[in-house]
One Martini backbone bead per residue (centre of mass of N, CA, C, O) as a GRO file, in nm:
protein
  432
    1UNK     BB    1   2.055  -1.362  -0.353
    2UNK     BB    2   2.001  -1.115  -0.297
    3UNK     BB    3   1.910  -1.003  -0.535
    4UNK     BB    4   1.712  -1.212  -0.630
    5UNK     BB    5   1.533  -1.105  -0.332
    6UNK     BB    6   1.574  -0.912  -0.148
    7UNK     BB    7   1.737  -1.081   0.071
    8UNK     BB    8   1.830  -1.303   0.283
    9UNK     BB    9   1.869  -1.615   0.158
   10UNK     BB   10   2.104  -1.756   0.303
   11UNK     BB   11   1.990  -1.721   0.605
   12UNK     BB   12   1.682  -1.820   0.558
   13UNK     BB   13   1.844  -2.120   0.481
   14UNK     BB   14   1.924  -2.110   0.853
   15UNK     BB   15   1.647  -2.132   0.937
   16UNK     BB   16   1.379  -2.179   1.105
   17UNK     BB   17   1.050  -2.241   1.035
   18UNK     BB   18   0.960  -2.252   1.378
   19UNK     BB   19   1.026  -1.966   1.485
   20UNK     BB   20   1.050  -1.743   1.718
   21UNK     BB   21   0.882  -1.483   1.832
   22UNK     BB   22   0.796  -1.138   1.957
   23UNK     BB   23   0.547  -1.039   2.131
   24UNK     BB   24   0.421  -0.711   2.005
   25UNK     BB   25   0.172  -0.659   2.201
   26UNK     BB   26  -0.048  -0.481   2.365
   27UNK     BB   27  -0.096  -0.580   2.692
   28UNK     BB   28  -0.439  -0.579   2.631
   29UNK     BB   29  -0.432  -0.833   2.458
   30UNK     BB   30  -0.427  -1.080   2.673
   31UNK     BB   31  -0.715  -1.016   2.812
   32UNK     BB   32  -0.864  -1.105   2.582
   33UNK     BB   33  -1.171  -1.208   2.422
   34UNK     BB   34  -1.358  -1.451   2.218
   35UNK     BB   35  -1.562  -1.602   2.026
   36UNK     BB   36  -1.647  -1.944   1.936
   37UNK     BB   37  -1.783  -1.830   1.632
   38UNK     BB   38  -1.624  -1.775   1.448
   39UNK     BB   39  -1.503  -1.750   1.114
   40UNK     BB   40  -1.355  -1.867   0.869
   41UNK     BB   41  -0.988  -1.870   0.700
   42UNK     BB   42  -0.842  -1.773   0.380
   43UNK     BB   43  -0.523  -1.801   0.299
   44UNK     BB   44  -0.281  -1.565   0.111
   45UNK     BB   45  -0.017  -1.672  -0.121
   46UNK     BB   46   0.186  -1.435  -0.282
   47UNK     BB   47   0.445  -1.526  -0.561
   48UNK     BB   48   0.786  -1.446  -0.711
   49UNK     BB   49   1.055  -1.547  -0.669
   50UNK     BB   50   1.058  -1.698  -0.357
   51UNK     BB   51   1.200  -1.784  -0.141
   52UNK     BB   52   1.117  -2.103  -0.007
   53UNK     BB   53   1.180  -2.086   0.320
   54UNK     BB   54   0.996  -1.832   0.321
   55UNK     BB   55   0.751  -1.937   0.282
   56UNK     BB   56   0.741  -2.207   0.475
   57UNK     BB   57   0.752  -2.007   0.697
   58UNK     BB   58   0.460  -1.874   0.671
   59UNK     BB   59   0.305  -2.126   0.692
   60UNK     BB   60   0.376  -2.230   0.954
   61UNK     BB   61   0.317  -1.989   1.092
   62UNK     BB   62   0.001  -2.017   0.986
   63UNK     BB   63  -0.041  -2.284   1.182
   64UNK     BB   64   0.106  -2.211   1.454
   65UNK     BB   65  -0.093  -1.903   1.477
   66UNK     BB   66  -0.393  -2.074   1.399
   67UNK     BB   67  -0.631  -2.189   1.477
   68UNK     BB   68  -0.743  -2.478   1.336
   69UNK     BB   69  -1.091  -2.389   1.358
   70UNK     BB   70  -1.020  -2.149   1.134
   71UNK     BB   71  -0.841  -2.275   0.951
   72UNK     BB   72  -0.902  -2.417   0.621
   73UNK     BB   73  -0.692  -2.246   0.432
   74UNK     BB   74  -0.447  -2.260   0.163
   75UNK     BB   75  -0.316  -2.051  -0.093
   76UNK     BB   76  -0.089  -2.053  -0.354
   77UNK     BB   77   0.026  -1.810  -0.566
   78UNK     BB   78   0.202  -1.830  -0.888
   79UNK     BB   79   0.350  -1.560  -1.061
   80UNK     BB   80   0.570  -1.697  -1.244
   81UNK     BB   81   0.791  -1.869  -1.188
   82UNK     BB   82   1.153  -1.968  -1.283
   83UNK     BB   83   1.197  -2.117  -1.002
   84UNK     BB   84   1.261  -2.437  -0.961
   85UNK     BB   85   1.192  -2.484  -0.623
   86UNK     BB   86   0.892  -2.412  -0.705
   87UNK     BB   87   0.806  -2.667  -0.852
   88UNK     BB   88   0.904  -2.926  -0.702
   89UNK     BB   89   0.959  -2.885  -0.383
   90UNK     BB   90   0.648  -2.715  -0.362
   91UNK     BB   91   0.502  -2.970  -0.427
   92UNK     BB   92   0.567  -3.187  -0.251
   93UNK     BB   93   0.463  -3.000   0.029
   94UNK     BB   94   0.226  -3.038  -0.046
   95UNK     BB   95   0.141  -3.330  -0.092
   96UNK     BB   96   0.223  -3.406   0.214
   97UNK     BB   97   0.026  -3.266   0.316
   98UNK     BB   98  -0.260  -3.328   0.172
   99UNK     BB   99  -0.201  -3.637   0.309
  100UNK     BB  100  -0.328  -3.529   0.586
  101UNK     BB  101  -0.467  -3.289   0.431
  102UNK     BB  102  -0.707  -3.279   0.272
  103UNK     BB  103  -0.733  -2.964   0.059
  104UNK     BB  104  -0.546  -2.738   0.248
  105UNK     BB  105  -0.321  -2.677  -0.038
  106UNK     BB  106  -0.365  -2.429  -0.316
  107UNK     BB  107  -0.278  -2.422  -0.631
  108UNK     BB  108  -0.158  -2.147  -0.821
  109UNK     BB  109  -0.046  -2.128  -1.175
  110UNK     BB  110   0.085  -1.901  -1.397
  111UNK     BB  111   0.146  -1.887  -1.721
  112UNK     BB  112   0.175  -1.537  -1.650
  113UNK     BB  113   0.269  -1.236  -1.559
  114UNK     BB  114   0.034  -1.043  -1.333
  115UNK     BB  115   0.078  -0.962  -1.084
  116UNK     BB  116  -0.014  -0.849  -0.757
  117UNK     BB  117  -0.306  -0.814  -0.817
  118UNK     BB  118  -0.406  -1.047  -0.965
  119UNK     BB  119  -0.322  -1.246  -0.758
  120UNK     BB  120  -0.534  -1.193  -0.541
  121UNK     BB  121  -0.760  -1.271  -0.707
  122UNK     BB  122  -0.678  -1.564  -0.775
  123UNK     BB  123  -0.683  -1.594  -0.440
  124UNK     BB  124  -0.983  -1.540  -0.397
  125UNK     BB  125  -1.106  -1.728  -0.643
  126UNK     BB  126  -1.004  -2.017  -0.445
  127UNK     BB  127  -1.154  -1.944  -0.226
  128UNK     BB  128  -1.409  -2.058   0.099
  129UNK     BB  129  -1.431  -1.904   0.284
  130UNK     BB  130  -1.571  -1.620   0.431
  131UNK     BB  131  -1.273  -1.540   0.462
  132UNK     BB  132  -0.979  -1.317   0.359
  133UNK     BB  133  -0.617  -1.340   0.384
  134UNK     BB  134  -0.383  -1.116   0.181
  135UNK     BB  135  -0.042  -1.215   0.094
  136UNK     BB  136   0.239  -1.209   0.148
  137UNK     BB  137   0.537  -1.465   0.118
  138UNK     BB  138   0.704  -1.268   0.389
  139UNK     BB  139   0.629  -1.338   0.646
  140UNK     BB  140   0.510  -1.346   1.008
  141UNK     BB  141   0.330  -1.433   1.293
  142UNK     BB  142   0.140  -1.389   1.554
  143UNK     BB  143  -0.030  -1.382   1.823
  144UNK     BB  144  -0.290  -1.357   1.812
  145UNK     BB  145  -0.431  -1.251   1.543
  146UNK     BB  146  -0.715  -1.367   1.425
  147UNK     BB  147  -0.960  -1.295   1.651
  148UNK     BB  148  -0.974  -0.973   1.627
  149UNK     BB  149  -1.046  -0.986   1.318
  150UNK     BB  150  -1.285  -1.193   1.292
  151UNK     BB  151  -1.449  -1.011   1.506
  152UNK     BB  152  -1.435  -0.716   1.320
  153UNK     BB  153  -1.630  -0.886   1.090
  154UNK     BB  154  -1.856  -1.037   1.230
  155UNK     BB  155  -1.999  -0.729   1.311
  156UNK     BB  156  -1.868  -0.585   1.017
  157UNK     BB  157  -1.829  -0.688   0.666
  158UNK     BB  158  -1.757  -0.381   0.596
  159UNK     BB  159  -1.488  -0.455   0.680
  160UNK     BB  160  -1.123  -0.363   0.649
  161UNK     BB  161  -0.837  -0.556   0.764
  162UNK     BB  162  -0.525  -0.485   0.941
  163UNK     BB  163  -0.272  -0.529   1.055
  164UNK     BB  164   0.051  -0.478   1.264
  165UNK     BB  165   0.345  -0.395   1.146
  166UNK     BB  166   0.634  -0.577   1.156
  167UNK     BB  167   1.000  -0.603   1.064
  168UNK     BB  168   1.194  -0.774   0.860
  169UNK     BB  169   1.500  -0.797   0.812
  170UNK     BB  170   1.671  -0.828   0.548
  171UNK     BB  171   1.967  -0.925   0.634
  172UNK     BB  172   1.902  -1.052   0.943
  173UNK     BB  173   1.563  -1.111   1.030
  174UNK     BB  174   1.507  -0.968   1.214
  175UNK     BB  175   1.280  -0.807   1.477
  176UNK     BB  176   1.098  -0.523   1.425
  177UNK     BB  177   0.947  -0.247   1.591
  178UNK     BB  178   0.665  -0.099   1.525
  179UNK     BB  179   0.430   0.137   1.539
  180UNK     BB  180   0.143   0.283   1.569
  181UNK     BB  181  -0.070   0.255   1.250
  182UNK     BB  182  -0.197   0.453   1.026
  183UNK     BB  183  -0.284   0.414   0.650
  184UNK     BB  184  -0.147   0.590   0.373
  185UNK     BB  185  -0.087   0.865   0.135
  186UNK     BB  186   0.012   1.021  -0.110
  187UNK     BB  187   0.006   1.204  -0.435
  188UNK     BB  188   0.167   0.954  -0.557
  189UNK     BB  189   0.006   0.681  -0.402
  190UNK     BB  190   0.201   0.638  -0.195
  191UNK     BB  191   0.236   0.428   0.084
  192UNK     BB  192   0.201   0.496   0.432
  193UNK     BB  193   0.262   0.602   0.783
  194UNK     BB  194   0.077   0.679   1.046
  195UNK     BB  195  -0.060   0.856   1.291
  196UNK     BB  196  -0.295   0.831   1.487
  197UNK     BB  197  -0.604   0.944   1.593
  198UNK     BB  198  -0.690   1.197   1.812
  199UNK     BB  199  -0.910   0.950   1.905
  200UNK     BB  200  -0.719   0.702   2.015
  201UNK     BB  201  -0.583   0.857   2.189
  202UNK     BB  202  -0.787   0.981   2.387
  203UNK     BB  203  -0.892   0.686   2.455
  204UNK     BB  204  -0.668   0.506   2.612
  205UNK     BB  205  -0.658   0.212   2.389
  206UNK     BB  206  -0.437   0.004   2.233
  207UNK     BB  207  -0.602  -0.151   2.125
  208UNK     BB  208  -0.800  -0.036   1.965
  209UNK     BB  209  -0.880   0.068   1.710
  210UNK     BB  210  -0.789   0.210   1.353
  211UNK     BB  211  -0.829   0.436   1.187
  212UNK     BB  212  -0.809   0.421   0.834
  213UNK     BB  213  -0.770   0.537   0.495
  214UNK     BB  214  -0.579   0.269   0.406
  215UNK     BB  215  -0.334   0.059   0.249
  216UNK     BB  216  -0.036  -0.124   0.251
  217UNK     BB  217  -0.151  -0.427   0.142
  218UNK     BB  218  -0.241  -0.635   0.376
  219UNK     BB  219  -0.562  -0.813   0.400
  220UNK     BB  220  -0.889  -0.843   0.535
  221UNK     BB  221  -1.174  -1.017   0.432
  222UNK     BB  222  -1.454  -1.043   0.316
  223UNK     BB  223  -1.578  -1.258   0.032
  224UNK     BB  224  -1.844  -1.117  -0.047
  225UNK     BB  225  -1.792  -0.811  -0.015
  226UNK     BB  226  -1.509  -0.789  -0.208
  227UNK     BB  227  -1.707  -0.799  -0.445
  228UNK     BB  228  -1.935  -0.597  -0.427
  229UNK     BB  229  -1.691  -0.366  -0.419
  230UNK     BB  230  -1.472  -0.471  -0.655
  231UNK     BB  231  -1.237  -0.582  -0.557
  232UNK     BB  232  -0.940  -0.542  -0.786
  233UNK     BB  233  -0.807  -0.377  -0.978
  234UNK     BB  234  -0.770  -0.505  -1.288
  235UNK     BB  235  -0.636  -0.229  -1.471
  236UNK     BB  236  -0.406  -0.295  -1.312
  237UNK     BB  237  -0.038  -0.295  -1.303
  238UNK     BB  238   0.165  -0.525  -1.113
  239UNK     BB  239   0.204  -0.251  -0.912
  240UNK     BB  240   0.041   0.008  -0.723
  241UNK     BB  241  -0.243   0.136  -0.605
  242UNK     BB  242  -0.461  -0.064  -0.498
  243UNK     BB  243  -0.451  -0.015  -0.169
  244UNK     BB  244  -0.570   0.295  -0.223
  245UNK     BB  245  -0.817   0.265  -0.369
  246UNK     BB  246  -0.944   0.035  -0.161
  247UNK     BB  247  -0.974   0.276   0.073
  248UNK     BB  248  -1.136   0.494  -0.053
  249UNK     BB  249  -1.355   0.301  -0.152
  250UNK     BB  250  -1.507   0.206   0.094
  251UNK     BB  251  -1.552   0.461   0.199
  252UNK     BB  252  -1.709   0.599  -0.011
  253UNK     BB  253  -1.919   0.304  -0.030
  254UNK     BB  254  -1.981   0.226   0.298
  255UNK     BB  255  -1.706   0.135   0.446
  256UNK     BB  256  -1.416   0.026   0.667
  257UNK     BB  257  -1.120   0.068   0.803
  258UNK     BB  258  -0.855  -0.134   0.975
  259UNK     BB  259  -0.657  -0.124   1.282
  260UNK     BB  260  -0.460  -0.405   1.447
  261UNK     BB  261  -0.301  -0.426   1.739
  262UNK     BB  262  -0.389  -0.743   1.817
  263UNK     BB  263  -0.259  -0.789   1.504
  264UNK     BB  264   0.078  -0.920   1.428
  265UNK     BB  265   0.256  -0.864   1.120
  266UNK     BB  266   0.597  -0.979   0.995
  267UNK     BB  267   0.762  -0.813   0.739
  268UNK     BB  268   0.940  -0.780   0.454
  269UNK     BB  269   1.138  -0.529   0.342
  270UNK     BB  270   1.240  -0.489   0.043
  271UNK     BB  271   1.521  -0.364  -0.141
  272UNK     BB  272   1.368  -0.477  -0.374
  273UNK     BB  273   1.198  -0.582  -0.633
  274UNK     BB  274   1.038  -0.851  -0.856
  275UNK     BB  275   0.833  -0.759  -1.082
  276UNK     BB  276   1.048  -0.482  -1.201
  277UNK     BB  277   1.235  -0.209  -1.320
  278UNK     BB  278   0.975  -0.046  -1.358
  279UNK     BB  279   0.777   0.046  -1.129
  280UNK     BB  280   0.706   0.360  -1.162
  281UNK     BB  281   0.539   0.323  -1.427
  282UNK     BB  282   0.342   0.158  -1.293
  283UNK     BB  283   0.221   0.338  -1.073
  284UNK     BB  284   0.145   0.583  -1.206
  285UNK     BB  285  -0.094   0.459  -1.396
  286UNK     BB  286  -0.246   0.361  -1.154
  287UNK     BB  287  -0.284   0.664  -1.040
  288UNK     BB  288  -0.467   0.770  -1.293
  289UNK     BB  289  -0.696   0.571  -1.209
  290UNK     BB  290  -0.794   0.666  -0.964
  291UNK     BB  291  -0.806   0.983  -1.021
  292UNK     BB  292  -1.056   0.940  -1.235
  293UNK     BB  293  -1.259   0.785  -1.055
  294UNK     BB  294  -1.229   0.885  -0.737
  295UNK     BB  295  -1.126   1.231  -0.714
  296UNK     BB  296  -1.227   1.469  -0.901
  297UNK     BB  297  -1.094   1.765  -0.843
  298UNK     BB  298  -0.825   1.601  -0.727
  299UNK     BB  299  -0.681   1.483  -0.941
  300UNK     BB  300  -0.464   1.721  -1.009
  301UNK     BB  301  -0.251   1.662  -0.803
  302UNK     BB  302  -0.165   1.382  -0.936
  303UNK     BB  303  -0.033   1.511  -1.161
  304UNK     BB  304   0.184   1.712  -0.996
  305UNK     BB  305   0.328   1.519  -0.860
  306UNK     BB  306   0.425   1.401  -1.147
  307UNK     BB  307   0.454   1.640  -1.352
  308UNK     BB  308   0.200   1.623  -1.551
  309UNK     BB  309  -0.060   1.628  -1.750
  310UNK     BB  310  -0.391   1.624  -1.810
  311UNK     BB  311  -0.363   1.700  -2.108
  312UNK     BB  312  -0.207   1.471  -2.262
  313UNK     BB  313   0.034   1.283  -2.116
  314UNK     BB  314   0.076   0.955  -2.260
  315UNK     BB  315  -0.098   0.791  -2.091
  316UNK     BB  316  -0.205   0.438  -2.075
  317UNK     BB  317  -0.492   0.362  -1.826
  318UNK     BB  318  -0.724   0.235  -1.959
  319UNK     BB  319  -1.021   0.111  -1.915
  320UNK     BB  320  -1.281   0.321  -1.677
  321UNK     BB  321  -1.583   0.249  -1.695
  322UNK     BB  322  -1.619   0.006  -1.493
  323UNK     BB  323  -1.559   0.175  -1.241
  324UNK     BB  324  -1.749   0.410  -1.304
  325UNK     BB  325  -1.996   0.195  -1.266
  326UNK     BB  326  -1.925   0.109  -0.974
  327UNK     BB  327  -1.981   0.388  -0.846
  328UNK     BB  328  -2.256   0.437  -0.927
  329UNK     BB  329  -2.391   0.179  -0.807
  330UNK     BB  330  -2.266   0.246  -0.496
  331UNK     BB  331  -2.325   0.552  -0.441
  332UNK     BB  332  -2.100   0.706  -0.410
  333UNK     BB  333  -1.887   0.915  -0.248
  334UNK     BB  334  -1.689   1.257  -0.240
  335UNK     BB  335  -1.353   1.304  -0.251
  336UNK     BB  336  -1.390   1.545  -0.032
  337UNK     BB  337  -1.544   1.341   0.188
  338UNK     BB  338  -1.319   1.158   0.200
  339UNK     BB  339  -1.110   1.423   0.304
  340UNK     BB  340  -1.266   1.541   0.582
  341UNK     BB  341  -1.358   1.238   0.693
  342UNK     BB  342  -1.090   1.080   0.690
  343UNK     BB  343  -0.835   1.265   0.565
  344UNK     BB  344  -0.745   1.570   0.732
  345UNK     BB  345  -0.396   1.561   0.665
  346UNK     BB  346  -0.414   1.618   0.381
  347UNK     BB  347  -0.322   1.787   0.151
  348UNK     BB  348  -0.422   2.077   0.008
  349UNK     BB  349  -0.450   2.281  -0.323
  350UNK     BB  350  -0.534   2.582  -0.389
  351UNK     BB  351  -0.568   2.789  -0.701
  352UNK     BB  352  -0.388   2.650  -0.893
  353UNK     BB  353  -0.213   2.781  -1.200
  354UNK     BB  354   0.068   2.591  -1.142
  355UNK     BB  355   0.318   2.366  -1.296
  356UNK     BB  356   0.679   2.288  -1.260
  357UNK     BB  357   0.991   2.410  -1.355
  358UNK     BB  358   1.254   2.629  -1.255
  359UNK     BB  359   1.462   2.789  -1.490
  360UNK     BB  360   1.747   2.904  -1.624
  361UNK     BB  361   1.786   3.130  -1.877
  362UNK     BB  362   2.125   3.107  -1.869
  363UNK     BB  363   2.114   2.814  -1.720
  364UNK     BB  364   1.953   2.519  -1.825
  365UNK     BB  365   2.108   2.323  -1.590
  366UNK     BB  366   1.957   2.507  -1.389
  367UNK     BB  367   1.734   2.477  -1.082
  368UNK     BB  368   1.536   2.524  -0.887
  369UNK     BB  369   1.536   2.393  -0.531
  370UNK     BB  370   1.590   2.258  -0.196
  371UNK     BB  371   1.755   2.336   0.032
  372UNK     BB  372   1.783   2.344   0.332
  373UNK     BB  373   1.592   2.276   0.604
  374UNK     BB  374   1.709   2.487   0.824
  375UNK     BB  375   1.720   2.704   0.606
  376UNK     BB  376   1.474   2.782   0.337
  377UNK     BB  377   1.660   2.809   0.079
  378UNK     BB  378   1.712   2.861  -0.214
  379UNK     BB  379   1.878   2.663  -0.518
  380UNK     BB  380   2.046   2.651  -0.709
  381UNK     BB  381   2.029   2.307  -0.957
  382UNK     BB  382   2.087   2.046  -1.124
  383UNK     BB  383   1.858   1.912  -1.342
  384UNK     BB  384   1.590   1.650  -1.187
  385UNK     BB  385   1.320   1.640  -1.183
  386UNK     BB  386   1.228   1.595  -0.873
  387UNK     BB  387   1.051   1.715  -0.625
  388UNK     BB  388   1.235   1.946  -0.503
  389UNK     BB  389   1.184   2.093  -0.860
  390UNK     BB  390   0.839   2.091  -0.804
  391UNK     BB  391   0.619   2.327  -0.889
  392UNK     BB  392   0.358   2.539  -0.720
  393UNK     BB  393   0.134   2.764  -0.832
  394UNK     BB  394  -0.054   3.002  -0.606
  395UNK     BB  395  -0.364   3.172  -0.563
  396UNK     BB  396  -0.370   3.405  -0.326
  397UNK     BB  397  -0.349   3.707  -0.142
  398UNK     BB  398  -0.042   3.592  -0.236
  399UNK     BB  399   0.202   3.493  -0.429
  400UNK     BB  400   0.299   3.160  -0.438
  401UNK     BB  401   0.590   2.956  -0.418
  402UNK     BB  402   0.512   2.619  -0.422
  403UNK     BB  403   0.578   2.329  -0.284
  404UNK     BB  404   0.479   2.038  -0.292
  405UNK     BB  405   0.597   1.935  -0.066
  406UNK     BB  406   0.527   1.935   0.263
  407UNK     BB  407   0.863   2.032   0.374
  408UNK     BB  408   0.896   2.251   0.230
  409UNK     BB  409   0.901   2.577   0.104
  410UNK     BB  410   0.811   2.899   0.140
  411UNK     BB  411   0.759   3.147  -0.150
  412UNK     BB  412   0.756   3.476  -0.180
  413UNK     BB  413   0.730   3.731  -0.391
  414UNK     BB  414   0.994   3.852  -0.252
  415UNK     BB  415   1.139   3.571  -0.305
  416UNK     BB  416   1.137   3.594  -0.615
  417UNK     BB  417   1.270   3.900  -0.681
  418UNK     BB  418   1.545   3.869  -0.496
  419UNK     BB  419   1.644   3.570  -0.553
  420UNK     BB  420   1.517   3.446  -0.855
  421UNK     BB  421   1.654   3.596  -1.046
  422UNK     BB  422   1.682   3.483  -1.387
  423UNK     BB  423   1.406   3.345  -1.401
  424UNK     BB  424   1.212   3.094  -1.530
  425UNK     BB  425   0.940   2.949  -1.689
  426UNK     BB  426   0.915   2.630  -1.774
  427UNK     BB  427   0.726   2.363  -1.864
  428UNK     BB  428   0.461   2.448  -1.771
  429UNK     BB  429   0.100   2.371  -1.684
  430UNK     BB  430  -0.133   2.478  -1.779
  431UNK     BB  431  -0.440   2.489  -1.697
  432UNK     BB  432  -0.758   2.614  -1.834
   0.00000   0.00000   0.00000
């Protein structure tokens, strides 16, 4: 069941349903009140072969822990799942549930799977509420999560909201405290957790939001708001980069994300994906259609990351007419402002006249590689092509053969001569 779920299956269907979590909100969100006409809201959950267990549990967790009069319903997206269980079993649950309170969970289910992005917008297209809330089917709520989270939707429509997300352990389902964090992205637009902006800490007030860059997965919005800036790049596949694109788009396009610290909800963090067995060319694909429509000159980083041609790469990211289109029209600013006032912890490269790896000219299966963090010495090791071995040539003052990953170490012009003679460039990519 492991294998099969990314997570402890076996475990999850001997845990209760209603089980109590630890309420692990900043203390001064207990004194908080909110107004009583806030927007009702329709939560989405998509799953794909996801325990029963688990679903049932999400479904319970957001029916016990959001009051009654701000869920209007439940849509759940079943993206061709082939478990059995989803089927006879999962609709049993809705039907009797639905007979206590006519059509409060609808199903919505894919004849072919379409991947995390389109199932997104299929319960978004289901939803009726003014509010919709997009999760994944293995979460877990906790008290007081949706007053927050409505009252700064209501105050401001074109704000996109994240919770703050603490972890079920795969393995044993504890409940792990993750720390406050605003949700960023690398230049493989991997998404990450930041630290909160020097302007949150100085604030001194942990309730308050964190003004965030982009969106780790999970997010609330207006519904018609949503449709507005452009849904999710519906050309985009399966998995990765939608939630970068969405937090650039809403940024650039005159929105802003925000996360925040009295809204958490518990996500399993799988051991594996269950989408694809190759998920990496899912995301580079999604990558580089965000870079194309998106990133202005520095669509260039993304192609860096990962190590390929700006042209003709061989990838093919399908037609971005539309989204290039929909930027267009919604006047968005310029990916340059939206890293220096949104994003200014992103470490920019420029002057790069080379990127790609340094082999060795006597023995082609070794490359120059990133050596121990603590002494930065670079060192010749088996060519494994993955990011410690991928190079960018950069001129400045001085001539760095500099790693792109910003934790590598920077190697100057005589650090060059001296220790890696009898390298060349090899694979090298000239941009013209």
């Amino acid at each position: 069941m492991f294998q099969y779920y990314g997570y402890n299956g076996y475990l999850s269907d001997r845990l209760s349903l209603d089980r109590p979590i630890p309420d692990l909100r900043p203390d001064g969100c207990r004194n908080l009140t909110y107004p009583l006409n806030l927007p009702q809201m329709s939560i989405v959950f998509i799953f794909v072969n996801e325990a029963f267990s688990v679903i049932l549990r999400s479904i319970h967790s957001a029916i016990n822990r959001t009051p009654s009069h701000l869920l209007k319903d439940i849509i759940l997206v079943d993206d061709n799942s082939n478990n059995i269980e989803l089927k006879e079993k999962l609709q049993d649950f809705v039907s009797e549930t639905n007979k206590q309170h006519p059509g409060f969970i609808k199903m919505v289910r894919h004849a072919k799977q379409e991947g995390l992005i389109r199932s997104r917008v299929s319960g978004w297209r289901a939803a009726t509420a003014p509010v919709v809330a997009l999760f994944d089917a293995h979460v877990e709520f906790n008290v007081g999560w949706a007053e927050p989270i409505l009252q700064r939707i209501q105050e401001d429509r074109t704000r996109i909201i994240s919770p703050s997300f603490d972890n079920i352990k795969y393995d044993t389902f504890e409940i792990e405290e993750y720390p406050l964090s605003a949700q960023g992205f690398d230049w493989e637009l991997w998404c990450r957790y930041l630290n909160p902006p020097k302007s949150w800490w100085h604030n001194g007030n942990k309730t308050a939001p964190i003004q965030s860059p982009a969106l780790i997965g999970c997010f609330v919005v207006d519904r018609l708001y949503f449709e507005e800036i452009g849904l999710l790049d519906e050309g985009m596949e399966v998995y990765g980069g939608e939630n970068v694109e969405l937090g650039i788009r809403v940024w650039q396009c005159g929105g802003s994300v925000e996360v925040l610290p009295c809204a958490r909800i518990a996500h399993i963090e799988r051991a594996h994906k269950p989408y694809t067995e190759d998920l990496t060319s899912h995301v580079r694909r999604n990558a580089l259609r965000v870079a194309e429509v998106w990133m202005d000159e520095f669509k260039s980083h993304v192609y860096m990351a990962w190590n390929i041609p700006m042209e003709d790469p061989g990838i093919d990211i399908g037609d971005i007419s539309e989204r290039k289109a929909l930027r267009k029209r919604l006047q968005c600013k310029t990916f340059r402002w939206y890293l220096v006032n949104i994003y200014p912890e992103m470490r920019m490269y420029s002057d790069t006249i080379a990127y790609g790896v340094l082999k060795n000219s006597l023995k082609n299966d070794l490359c120059l590689d990133q050596g121990p963090d603590n002494d930065n010495v670079p060192i010749l090791y088996l060519c494994h092509g993955m990011t410690p071995q991928v190079r960018a040539l950069c001129l400045h003052t001085t001539v760095l053969c500099r790693s792109f990953q910003p934790l590598a170490p920077v190697f100057h012009q005589s650090c060059l001569e001296n220790r890696i003679s009898g390298l060349l460039f090899q694979d090298i990519i000239l941009p013209k």
